[in-house]
C-alpha positions as CSV (number, residue, x, y, z in Angstrom):
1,X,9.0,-15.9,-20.9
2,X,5.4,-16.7,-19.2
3,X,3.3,-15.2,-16.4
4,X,1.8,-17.2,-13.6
5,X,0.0,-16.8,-10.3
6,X,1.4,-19.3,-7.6
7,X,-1.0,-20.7,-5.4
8,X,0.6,-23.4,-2.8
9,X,-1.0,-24.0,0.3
10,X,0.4,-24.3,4.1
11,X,2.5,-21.6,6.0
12,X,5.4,-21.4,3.4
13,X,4.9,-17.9,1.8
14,X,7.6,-17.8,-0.2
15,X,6.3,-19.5,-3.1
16,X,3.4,-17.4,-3.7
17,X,2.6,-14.9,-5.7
18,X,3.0,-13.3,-9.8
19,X,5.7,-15.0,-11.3
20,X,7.1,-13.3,-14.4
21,X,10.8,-14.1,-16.2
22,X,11.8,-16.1,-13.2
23,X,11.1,-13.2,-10.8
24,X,8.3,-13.7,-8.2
25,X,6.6,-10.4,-6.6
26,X,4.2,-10.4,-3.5
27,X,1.1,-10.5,-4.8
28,X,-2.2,-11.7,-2.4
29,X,-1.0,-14.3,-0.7
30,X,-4.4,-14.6,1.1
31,X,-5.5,-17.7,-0.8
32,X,-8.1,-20.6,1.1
33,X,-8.8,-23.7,-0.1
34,X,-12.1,-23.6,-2.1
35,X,-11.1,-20.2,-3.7
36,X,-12.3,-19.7,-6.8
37,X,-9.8,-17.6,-9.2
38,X,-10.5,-15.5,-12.3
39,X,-8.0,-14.1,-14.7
40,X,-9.2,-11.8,-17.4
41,X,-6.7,-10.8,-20.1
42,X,-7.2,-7.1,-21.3
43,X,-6.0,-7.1,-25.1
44,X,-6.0,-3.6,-25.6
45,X,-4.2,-2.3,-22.8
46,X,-2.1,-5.7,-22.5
47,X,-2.9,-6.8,-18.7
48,X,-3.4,-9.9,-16.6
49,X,-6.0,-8.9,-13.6
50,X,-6.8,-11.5,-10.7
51,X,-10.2,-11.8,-9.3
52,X,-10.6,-14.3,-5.9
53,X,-14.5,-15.6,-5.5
54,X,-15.7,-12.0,-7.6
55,X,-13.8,-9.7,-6.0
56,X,-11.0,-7.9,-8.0
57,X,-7.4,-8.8,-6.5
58,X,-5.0,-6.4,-8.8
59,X,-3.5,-6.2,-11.9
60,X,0.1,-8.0,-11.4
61,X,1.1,-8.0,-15.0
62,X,0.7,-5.2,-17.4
63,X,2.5,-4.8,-21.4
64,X,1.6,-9.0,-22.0
């Protein structure tokens, strides 16, 4: 069991996005090279949130 956020360059899509059990879900696949990407783990409420150069992207994974 592990969360990740899949970044791959180019055209191909498919491979982007939260990744949780095997199962991959559309999340902001607006990525450029030279983005920098912050993850900040909420312990309380159990939550992985995405931030791309300081702006918040979402909270993907929740009950971590």
């Amino acid at each position: 069991m592990g969360w990740a956020l899949r970044l791959y360059g180019g055209s191909d899509k498919e491979y982007n996005g939260a990744l949780h059990n095997g199962e991959n879900n559309d999340f902001n696949n607006e990525w450029a090279a030279d983005d920098r990407i912050g993850i900040f783990f909420n312990p309380i409420k159990k939550e992985l949130s995405y931030f791309r150069n300081g702006k918040f992207l979402g909270t993907p994974f929740k009950n971590v």
